[in-house]
N, C-alpha and C positions, 0 to 999 in steps of 0.2 A: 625616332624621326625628328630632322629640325623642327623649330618651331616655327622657322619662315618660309617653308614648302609647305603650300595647301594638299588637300588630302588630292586633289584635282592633277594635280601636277603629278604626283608619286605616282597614280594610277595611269596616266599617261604616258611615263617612262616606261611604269611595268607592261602595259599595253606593246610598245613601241619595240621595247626585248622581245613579247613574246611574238609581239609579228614576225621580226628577223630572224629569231631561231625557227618559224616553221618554215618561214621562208629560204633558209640555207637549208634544212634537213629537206624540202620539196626540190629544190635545185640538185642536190648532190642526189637524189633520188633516183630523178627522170635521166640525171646524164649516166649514172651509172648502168639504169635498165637500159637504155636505148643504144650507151656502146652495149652493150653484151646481144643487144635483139640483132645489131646492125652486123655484131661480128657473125651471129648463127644464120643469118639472110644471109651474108655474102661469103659464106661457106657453105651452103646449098646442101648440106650432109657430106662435104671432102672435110681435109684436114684445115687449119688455116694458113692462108699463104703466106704470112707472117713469119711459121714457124717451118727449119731445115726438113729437108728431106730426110727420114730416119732409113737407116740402112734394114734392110731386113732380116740378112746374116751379121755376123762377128765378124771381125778383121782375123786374116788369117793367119795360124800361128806361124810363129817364130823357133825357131828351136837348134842351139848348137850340140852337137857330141861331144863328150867329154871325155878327154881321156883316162885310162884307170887310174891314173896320179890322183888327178883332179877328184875324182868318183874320190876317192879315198880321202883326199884333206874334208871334201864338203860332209860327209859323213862324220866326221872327227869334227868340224865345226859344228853339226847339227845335234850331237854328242854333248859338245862343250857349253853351248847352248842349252841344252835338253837338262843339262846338271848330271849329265850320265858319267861322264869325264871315264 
């Protein structure tokens, strides 16, 4: 510690730190409870309206027919791939 800060002083600062860190940890506190209370009030038990509507089936398939050529190279790739060769 300097020699030319009284002990007054140092205890002061340290005072003065620890008011602000309760005082930021008591603010980020109450805003973070009170969005999350504000968000479940005003979704009443729905979903939030915030977030999209989720579909409640799959998008429906797609699907081409292949010819036997094709059947035949994709096998031969899936082969060649597979290390079956």
């Amino acid at each position: 510690m300097p020699e030319h800060v009284s002990i007054y002083q140092s205890l002061g600062v340290s005072l003065l730190i620890l008011v602000a860190l309760a005082w930021t940890f008591g603010l980020a506190y109450m805003l973070r409870r009170g969005r999350f209370e504000a968000a479940v009030r005003r979704a009443g038990g729905r979903t939030l309206s915030a977030l999209p509507h989720q579909r409640q089936a799959g998008p429906h398939r797609e699907y081409v027919e292949l010819t036997p050529a094709e059947q035949d190279a994709f096998a031969g790739l899936v082969r060649q791939l597979g290390g079956g060769r």
